[in-house]
N, C-alpha and C positions, 0 to 999 in steps of 0.2 A: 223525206224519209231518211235521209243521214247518207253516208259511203261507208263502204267496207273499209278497213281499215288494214294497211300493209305496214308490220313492224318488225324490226331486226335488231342487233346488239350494236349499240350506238346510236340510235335515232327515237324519234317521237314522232307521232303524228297527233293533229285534232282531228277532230271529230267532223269538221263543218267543212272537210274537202283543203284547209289551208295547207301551207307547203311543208313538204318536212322537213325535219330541223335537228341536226344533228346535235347531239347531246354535250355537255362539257366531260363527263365521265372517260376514264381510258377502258371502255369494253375490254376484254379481251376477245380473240378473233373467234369467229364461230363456226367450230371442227364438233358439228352435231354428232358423228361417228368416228371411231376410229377404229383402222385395221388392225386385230390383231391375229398374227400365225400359228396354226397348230401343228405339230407335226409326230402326232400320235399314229398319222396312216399318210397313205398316200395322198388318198384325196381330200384329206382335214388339208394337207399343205397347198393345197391349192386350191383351195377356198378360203375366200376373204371372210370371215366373222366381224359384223358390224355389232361395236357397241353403244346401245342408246344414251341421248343424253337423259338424266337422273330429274323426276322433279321430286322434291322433297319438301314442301311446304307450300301450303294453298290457304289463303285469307279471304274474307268479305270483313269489310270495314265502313261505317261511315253512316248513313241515314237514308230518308226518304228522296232529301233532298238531292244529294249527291252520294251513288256508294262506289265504293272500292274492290275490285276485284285482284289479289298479287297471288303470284306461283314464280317458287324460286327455282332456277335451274342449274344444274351444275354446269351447265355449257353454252353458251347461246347461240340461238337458232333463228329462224324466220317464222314469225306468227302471224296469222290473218284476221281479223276480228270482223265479224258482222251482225246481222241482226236478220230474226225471220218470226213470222205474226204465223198466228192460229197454233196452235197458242204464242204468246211474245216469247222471244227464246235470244239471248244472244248467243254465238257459237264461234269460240277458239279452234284453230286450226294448225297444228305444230306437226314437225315431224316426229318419226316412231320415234316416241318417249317414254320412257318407263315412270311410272308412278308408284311413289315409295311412302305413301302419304299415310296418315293412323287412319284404322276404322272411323266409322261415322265421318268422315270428313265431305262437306258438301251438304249434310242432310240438316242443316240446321239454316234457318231463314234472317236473312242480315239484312237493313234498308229495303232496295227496290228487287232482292234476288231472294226468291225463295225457298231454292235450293240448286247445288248443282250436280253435276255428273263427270266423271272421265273417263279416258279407255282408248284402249286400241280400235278405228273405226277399219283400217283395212291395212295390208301388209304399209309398211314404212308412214304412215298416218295414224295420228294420235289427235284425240277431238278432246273440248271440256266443253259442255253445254249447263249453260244458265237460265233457269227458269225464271221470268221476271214477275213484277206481281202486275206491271202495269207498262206500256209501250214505252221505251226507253230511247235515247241517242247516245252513239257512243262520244262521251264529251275529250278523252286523250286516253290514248294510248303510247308506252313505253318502254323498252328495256334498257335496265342502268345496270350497272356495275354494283356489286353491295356488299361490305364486310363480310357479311356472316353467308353470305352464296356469291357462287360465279355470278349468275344473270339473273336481276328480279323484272320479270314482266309484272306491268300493271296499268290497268283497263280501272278506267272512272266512266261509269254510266251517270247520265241525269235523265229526269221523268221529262216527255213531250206528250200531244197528243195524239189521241188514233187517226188522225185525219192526218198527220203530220207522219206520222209512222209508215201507215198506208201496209202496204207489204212487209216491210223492213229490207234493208239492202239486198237481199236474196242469194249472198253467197259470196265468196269471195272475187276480186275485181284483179287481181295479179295478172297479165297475159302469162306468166314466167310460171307462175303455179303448176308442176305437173298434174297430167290426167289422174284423175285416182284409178287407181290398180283394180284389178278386178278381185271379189270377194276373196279373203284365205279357205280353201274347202280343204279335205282331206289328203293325204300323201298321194294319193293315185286322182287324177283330176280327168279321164279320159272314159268312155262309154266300155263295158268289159267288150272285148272281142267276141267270145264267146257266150253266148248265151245257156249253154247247160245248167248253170246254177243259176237259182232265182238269186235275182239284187235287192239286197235291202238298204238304205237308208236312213241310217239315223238323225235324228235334229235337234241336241242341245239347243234350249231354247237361247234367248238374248247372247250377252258377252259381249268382251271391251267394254263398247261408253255404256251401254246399257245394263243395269245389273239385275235387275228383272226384280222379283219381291226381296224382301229383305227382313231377318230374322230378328228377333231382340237382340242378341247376340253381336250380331254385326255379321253374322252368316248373310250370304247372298244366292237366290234363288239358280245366277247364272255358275257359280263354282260347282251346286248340286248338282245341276243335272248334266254338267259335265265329266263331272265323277262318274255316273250310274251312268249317262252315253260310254265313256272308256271302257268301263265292264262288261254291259253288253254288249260290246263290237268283242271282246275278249272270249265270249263264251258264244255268239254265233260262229266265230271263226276257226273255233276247237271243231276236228270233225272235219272240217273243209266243205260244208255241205253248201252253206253261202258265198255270194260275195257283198262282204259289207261295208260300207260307207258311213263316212259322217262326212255333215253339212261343215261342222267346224270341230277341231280337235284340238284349240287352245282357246284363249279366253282373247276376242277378237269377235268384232260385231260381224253380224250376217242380214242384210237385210232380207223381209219378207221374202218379195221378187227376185233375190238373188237363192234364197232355199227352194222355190218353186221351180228356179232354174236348174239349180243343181239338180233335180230328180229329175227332171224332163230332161236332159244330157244324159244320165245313166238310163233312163227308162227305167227308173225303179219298179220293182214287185211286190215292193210293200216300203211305206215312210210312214216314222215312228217318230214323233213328235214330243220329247220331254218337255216339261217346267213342272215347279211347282207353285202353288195356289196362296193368296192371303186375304183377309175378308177380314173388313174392320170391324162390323155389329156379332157379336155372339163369339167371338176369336176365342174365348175360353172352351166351348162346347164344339164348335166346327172344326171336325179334321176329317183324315184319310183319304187315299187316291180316288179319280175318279176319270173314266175313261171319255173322251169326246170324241164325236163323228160329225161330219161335216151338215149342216140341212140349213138352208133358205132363213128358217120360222127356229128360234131356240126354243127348248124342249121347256125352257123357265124362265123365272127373271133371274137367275142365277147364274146360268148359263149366256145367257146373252149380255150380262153385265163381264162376264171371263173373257168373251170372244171379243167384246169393244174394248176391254184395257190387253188383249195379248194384241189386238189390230192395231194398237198405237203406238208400238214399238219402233217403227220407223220415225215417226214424230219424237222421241223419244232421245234420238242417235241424233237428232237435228237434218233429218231427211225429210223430202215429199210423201204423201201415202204413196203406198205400192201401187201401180196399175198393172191389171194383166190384162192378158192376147183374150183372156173370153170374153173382156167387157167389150162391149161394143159390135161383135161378131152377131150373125145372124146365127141363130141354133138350130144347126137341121137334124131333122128325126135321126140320122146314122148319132151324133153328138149326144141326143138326149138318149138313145139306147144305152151308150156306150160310160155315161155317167151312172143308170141307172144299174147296169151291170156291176162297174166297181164301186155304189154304192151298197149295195149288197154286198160285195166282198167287203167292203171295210166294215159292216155290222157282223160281219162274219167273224171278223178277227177279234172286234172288240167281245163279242161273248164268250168266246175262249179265252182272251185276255182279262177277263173279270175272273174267269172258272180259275184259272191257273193262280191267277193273284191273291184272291181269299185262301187260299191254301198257307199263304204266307206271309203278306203284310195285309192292316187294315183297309179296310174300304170306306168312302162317306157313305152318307145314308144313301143315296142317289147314286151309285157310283155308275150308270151309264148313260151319259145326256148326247147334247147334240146344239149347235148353234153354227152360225155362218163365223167358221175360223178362216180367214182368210190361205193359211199355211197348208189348208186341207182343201185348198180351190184344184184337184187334179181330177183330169179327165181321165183319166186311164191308168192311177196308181191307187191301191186302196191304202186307208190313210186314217191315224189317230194321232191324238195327241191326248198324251196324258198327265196330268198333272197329279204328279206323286203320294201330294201329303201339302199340307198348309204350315207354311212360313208364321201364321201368327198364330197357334198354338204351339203350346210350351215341348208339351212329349214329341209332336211331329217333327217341329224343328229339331231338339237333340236326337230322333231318329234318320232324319234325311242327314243328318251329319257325321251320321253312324257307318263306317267303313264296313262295319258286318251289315248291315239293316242294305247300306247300298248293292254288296252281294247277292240277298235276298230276294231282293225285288228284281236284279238283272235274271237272275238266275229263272226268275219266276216269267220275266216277258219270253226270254229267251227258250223256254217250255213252253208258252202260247206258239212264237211263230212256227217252233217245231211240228207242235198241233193243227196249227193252219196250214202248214205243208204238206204235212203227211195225209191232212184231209182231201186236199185240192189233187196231190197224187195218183193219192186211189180213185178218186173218181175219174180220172183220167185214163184210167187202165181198161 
């Protein structure tokens, strides 16, 4: 099944485990960041500001036979290249890099790669994952020196087969590789002290390497609903009634397991689960938001088709599926009460969140389902996700991309949870 593959500026390596072999080229040395001082305050000056290296151009080249993968960097760095099956995926591993590349870049299918992806996968880590059409070996990998860039990396795949593949390398093989860091979450990372105000949590869906649906445009599902998370953390916070949270507050992957984390650390009171929606058959006629609650059995085949491509998102990042602490647990009667309790509360929320929303933006026809979303596996937080509006209609897209239209709809969740508090209050009284 091949080796992962360890490359830096000045070297090559092949594919088949041979030695490496330093290049003829004069690299220049590779200063991936550099400090630079602010001294706008005190403590701007004594903080270090790291600046990312630059990629600025990414290719596929070449055939069935042999294809070509280059990304030019303005700096060079240390890449790791491997391979990982179900689905065949190769995956680049660089440090925190900025990407500076045109729309649509990656989404177009060249030889043996289908299409790829980039992004930030976690603080100081930057990933590019390759979809292959078919089990591949990585045949060389390289970074040279190149007129027109600092450093051009580039990765030649060739086709082997699945018996040969097996696995695929299964990640990178460096002992020297740091741990990857734990998820980027929001400014305040700690459980509140006090519990007086109910906790809310937000959950921009995908970000970084993931970009979740994708508009004609070249709008991305993961920039929307980070928009409209920013807003509503903006207008639950007015008032000081909440304390609210997001899962991620820049464009930076989160895994599944690491959002289910996050809420179970703050003990959320309610998580709110953004993305929006795309659907290839009828894209001219299907739009408007529609609200999802967690159940076993989807409410459709529409819904259970949603829940299997937002569950793949890890796969997606070039991760394992998520596993959680309930698989495998024995479920005693205290556990199934205790789900069926805040199952009810989350049908609670979602029907004042539908009441409040019609008031304002569109709804689909269906607008409140239900399938097994992995991000809604919580025992003890009532939980939606909503998916806004659809990516592959024309009006929805230029609405989710509408700074006013984004308003709207915060404006309008942010009047539901209102609703669901002040309900839960009084009944408490």
């Amino acid at each position: 099944m091949g080796l992962a593959v360890l490359v830096g500026p000045g070297w090559a390596q092949a594919g088949d485990g041979s030695a490496d072999q330093p290049l003829a080229q004069n690299v220049p040395p590779p200063p991936a960041t550099t400090v630079v001082e602010k001294r706008t305050s005190k403590d701007a000056q004594k903080a270090e500001k790291k600046v990312s290296v630059g990629a600025t151009h990414a290719e596929l080249s070449g055939s069935e036979a042999s294809t070509t993968f280059v990304l030019d960097l303005s700096a060079g760095v240390q890449a790791e290249v491997f391979t990982l099956a179900d689905p065949y995926r190769v995956v680049i591993d660089l440090p925190d890099v900025v990407f500076l590349l045109p729309k649509g870049t990656g989404q177009h299918a060249k030889g043996l790669v289908s299409a790829f992806r980039y992004g930030l996968l976690a603080e100081g880590k930057a990933r590019i994952v390759m979809d292959t059409t078919k089990p591949v070996l990585i045949a060389k990998a390289a970074m040279t020196a190149e007129k027109n860039a600092a450093v051009r990396l580039s990765v030649e795949l060739t086709p082997t087969t699945p018996a040969a593949f097996g696995g695929g390398t299964g990640g990178p093989r460096s002992a020297q590789t740091p741990p990857l860091k734990p998820e980027i979450y929001d400014e305040r990372a700690e459980k509140p002290k006090d519990r007086v105000k109910p906790v809310i949590l937000i959950d921009p869906g995908h970000g970084g390497i993931d970009p979740g649906a994708m508009g004609a445009d070249g709008l991305s599902e993961k920039t929307v609903v980070l928009a409209v998370g920013r807003r509503l953390k903006d207008r639950l916070s007015q008032g000081g009634r909440y304390d609210v949270f997001m899962t991620r507050s820049r464009d930076v992957f989160i895994s599944l397991d690491g959002r289910l984390r996050r809420s179970r650390t703050l003990a959320a009171d309610l998580f709110i689960s953004l993305h929006a929606d795309s659907i290839a058959q009828n894209a001219d006629t299907v739009r408007g938001a529609t609200v999802y609650t967690l159940s076993e059995r989807a409410s459709d085949e529409e819904a259970r088709l949603m829940a299997e491509k937002e569950n793949n998102s890890d796969a997606i990042a070039g991760l394992a599926t998520a596993k959680f602490e309930e698989q495998g647990q024995v479920r005693s009667i205290l556990i199934d009460l205790l789900k069926r309790e805040t199952a009810n509360f989350s049908a609670d929320f979602s029907n004042t969140l539908v009441k409040k929303m019609t008031k304002t933006v569109s709804l689909s026809r269906d607008p409140q389902r239900s399938a097994a979303f992995k991000v809604l596996r919580q025992a003890d937080t009532p939980s939606v996700l909503i998916e806004l509006g659809y990516m592959s209609h024309a009006e929805d897209e230029k609405l989710l991309n509408s700074p006013a239209w984004q308003d709207r709809v915060a404006t309008s969740i942010a009047a539901a949870v209102d609703g669901y508090f002040g309900k839960r209050t009084a009944g408490a009284r």
